[in-house]
C-alpha positions in Angstrom: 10.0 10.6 7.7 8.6 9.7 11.2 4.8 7.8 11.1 1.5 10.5 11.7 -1.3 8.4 13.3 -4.0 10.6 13.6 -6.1 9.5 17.0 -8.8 12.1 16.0 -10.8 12.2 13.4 -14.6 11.5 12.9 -16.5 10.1 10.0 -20.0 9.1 9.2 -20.2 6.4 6.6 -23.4 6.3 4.5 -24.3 2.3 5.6 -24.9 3.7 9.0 -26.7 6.8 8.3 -29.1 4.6 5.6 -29.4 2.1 8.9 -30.8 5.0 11.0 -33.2 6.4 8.4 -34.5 2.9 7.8 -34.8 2.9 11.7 -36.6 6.2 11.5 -34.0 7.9 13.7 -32.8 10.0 11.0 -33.7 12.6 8.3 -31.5 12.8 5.5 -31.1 15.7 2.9 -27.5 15.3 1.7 -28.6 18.0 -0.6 -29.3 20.6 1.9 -26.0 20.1 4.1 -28.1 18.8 6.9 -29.2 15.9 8.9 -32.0 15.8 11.1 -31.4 13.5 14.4 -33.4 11.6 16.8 -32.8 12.4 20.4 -32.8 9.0 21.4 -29.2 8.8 18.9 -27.8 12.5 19.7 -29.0 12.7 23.5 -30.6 16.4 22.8 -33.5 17.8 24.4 -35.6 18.5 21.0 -37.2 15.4 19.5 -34.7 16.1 16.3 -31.1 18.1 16.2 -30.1 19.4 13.0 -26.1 18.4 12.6 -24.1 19.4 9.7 -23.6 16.6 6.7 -21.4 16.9 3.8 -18.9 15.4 1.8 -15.7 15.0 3.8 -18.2 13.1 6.6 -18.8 10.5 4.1 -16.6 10.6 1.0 -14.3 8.4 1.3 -12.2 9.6 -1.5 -12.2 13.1 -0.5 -10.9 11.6 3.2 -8.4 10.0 2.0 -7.2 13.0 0.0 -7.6 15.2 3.0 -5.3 12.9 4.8 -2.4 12.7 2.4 -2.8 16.6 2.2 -1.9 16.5 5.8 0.7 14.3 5.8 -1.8 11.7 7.8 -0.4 7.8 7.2 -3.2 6.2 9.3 -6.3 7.9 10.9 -8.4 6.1 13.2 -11.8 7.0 12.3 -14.6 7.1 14.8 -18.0 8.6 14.5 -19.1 11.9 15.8 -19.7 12.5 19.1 -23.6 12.9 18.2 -24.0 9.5 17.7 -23.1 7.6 21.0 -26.9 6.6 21.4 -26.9 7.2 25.3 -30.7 7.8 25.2 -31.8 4.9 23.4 -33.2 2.0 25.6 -30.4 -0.9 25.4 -31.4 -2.9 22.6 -31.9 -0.1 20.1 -28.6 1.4 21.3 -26.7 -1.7 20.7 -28.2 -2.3 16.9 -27.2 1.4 16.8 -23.6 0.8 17.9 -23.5 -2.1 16.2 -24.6 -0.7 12.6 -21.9 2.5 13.1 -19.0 -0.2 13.8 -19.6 -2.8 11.0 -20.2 0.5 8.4 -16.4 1.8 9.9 -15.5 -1.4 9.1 -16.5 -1.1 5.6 -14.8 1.8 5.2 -11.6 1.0 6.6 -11.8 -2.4 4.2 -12.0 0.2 1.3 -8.8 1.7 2.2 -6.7 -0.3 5.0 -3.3 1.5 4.8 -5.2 4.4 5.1 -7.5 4.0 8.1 -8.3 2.4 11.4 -11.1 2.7 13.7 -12.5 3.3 17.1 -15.8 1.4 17.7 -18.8 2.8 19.7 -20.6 0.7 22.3 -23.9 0.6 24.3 -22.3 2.0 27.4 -25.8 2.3 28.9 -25.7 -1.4 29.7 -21.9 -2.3 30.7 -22.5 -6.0 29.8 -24.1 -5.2 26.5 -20.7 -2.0 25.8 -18.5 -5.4 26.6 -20.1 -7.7 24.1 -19.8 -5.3 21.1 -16.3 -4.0 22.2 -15.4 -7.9 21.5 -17.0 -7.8 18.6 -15.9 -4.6 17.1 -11.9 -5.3 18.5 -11.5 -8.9 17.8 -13.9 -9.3 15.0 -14.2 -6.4 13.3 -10.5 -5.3 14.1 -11.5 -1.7 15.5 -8.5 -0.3 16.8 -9.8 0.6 20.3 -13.1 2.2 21.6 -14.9 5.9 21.5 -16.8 7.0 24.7 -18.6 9.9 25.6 -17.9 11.9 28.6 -21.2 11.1 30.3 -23.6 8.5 29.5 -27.0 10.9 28.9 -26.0 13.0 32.0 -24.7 9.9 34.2 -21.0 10.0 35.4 -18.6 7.7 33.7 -17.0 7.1 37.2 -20.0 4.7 37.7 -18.8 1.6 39.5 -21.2 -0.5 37.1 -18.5 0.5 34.2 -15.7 -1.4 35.8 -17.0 -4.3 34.2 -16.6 -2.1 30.8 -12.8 -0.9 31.8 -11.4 -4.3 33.2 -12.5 -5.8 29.5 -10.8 -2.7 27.9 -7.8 -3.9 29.9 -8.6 -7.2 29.2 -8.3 -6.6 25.0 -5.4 -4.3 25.6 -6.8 -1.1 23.4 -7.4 2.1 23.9 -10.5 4.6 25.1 -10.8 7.6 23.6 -13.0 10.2 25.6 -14.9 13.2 23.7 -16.5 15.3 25.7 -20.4 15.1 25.1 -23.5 17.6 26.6 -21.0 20.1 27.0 -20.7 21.7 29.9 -22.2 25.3 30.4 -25.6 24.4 29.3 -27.8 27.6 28.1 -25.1 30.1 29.3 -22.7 28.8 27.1 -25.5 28.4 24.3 -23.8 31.8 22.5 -21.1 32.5 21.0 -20.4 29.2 20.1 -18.9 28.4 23.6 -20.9 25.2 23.8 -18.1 23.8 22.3 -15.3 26.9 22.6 -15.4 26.7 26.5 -18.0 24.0 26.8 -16.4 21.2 25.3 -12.7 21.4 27.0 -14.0 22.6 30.4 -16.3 19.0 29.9 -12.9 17.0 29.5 -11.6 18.0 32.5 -14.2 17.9 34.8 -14.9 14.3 33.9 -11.5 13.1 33.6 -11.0 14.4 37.0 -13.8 12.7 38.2 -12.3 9.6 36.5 -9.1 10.3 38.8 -10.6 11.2 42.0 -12.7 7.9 41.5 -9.7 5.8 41.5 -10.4 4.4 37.9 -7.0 4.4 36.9 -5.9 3.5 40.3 -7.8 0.3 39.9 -7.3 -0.8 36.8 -3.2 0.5 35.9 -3.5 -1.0 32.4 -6.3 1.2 31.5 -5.1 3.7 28.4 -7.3 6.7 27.6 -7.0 9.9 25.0 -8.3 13.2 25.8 -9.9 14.9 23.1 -8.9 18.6 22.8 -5.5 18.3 24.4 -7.2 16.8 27.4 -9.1 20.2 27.7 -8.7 22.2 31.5 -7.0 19.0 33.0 -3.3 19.6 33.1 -3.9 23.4 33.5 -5.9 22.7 37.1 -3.4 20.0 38.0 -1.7 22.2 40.9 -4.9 23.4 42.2 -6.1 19.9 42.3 -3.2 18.4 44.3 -3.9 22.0 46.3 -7.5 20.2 47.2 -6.1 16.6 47.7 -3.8 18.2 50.7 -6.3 20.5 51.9 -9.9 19.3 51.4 -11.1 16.0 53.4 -13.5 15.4 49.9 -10.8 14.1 48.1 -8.7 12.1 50.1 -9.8 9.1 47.7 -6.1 8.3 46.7 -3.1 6.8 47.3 -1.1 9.6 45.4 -1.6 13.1 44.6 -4.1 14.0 41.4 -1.3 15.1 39.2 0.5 11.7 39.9 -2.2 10.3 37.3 -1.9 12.1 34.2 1.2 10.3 32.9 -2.0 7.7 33.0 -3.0 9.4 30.5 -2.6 10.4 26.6 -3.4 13.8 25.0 -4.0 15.3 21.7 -2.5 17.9 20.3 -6.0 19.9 19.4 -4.9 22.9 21.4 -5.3 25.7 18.5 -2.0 27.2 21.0 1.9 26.6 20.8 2.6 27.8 23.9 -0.2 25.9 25.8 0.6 22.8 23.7 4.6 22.9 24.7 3.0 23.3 28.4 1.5 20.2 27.9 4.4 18.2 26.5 6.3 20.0 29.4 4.1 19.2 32.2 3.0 15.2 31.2 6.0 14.3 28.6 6.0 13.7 24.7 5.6 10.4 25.2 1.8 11.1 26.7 0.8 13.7 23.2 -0.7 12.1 20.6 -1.9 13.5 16.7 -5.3 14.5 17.0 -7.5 16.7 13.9 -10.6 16.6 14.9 -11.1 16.6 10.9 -13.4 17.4 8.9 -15.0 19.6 11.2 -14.2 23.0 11.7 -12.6 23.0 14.9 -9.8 20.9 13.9 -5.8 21.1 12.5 -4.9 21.5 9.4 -1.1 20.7 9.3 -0.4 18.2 12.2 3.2 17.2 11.4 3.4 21.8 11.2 2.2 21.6 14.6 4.1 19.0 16.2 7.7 20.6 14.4 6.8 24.0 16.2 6.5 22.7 20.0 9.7 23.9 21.6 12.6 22.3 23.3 12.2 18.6 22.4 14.3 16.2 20.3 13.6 14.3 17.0 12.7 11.4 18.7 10.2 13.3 20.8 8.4 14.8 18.0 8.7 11.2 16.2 7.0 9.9 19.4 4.2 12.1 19.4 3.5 11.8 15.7 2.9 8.5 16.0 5.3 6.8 17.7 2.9 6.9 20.8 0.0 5.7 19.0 1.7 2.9 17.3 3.1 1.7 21.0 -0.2 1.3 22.6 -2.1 0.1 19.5 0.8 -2.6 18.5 -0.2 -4.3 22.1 -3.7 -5.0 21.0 -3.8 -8.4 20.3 -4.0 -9.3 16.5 -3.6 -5.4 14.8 -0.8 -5.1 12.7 0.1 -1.4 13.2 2.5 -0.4 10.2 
């Protein structure tokens, strides 16, 4: 039976939280389902944000139950997006960072086989997101790096993180976007479409900003997963090209918009079959990677399901986006022994 690496799926291990309580960034009532967040950890308006906390955020047991129920062999953990720290001045994000990558380490030590993880970085201060994405990747052994899609409000096509891309280059792992401040703001604030429309409308604005910025022009080797199944992206690729003939704005390129996505790696979070066999139509199966979302709400239950229900591709297709893709670019990283 073909690998299922799992390139999205959060969790929030209890070191970490019991770091930000003792920090006083955090309010914990385990009890209660809830935890109460500093805004200077979740990037929120409100001096605290009430996020959801139970058991399959923190138990490992239970996570590693979930994940043979799926038919997971390796998930690559990171935390959720809530917890980037984009507000925080640059030495408290970085103890931040730091405290939410050694307590992922912790738990992938408890169960090796069974997990892998995606550190989180300070990307606030580029020097200071390169320093702990050494750290985390060659001593911690964190699979690759978590980013959100815009550092409290500030693009990510920031020439100041070119410093933070050419070391992700440099350690050969990946960068995993998740969309963060949603976009839609307070019109998007019902009906849940802060994160229904919000949060895959956010992808693809930023990634192509990321494009039309010539980040992946300059630096080829860079690998990046879209959360969401890379959200609007591959759905507006024609009307971007459309611009990039018409529109003097965008005439930032060597190549067309589209030309870029085979740049880049998708999940398969589309909650669709006929948009998901789109995508693996329109960029290839060998640029679709697993992705849950688990435990939250908004995720996959049964990706190996999923991926044997996309349409018109081979075994070794579907073998290649169960994991086969993952386990290329992650088995180039310098010193992880992807099994």
């Amino acid at each position: 039976m073909p690998i299922c690496i799992d390139c999205h799926a959060h969790f929030l291990p209890d070191d970490f939280v019991e770091a930000l309580r003792a920090r006083g960034l955090a309010d914990v009532r385990k009890e209660a389902g809830a935890l109460y967040l500093d805004q200077a950890v979740c990037g929120y308006a409100a001096p605290q944000t009430r996020l959801p906390y139970f058991p399959l955020l923190y138990d490992v047991d239970q996570r590693v139950a979930l994940a043979e129920q799926q038919g997971i062999d390796r998930q690559i953990l990171c935390l959720p997006p809530f917890y980037f720290a984009y507000r925080a001045y640059p030495e408290l994000a970085t103890e931040i960072c730091r405290a939410g990558n050694d307590a992922l380490a912790g738990v992938v030590a408890r169960a090796p086989g069974r997990f892998a993880a995606f550190a989180t970085v300070p990307l606030q201060s580029p020097a200071a997101a390169v320093v702990e994405l050494r750290r985390a990747v060659e001593g911690l052994g964190h699979w690759g790096v978590e980013i959100g899609s815009s550092i409290d409000g500030a693009p990510l096509d920031d020439p100041a993180l070119d410093a933070f891309w050419a070391a992700c280059c440099e350690l050969d792992v990946p960068v995993f976007m998740h969309p963060h401040h949603e976009l839609g703001g307070e019109r998007a604030s019902a009906y849940y479409l802060g994160n229904l429309f919000g949060n895959p409308s956010e992808t693809g604005l930023i990634a192509a900003r990321l494009i039309f910025a010539g980040v992946f022009e300059r630096f080829p080797r860079l690998n990046m997963i879209l959360a969401h199944g890379g959200g609007t992206l591959a759905y507006i690729a024609g009307r971007l090209d459309h611009g990039y003939r018409v529109r003097s704005e965008t005439k930032t390129l060597p190549k067309p918009p589209s030309a870029y996505l085979t740049r880049l790696y998708f999940d398969t979070i589309t909650h669709d079959d006929a948009l998901l066999a789109y995508l693996v139509g329109r960029v290839g199966a060998g640029h679709v990677v697993v992705g849950t979302d688990r435990p939250f709400d908004m995720g996959i239950d049964d990706p190996r399901g999923t991926v044997a229900a996309i349409p018109g591709i081979d075994d070794a297709e579907r073998a290649a986006i169960l994991g086969g893709n993952a386990r290329s670019f992650l088995s180039r990283s310098a010193g992880l022994g992807v099994s």
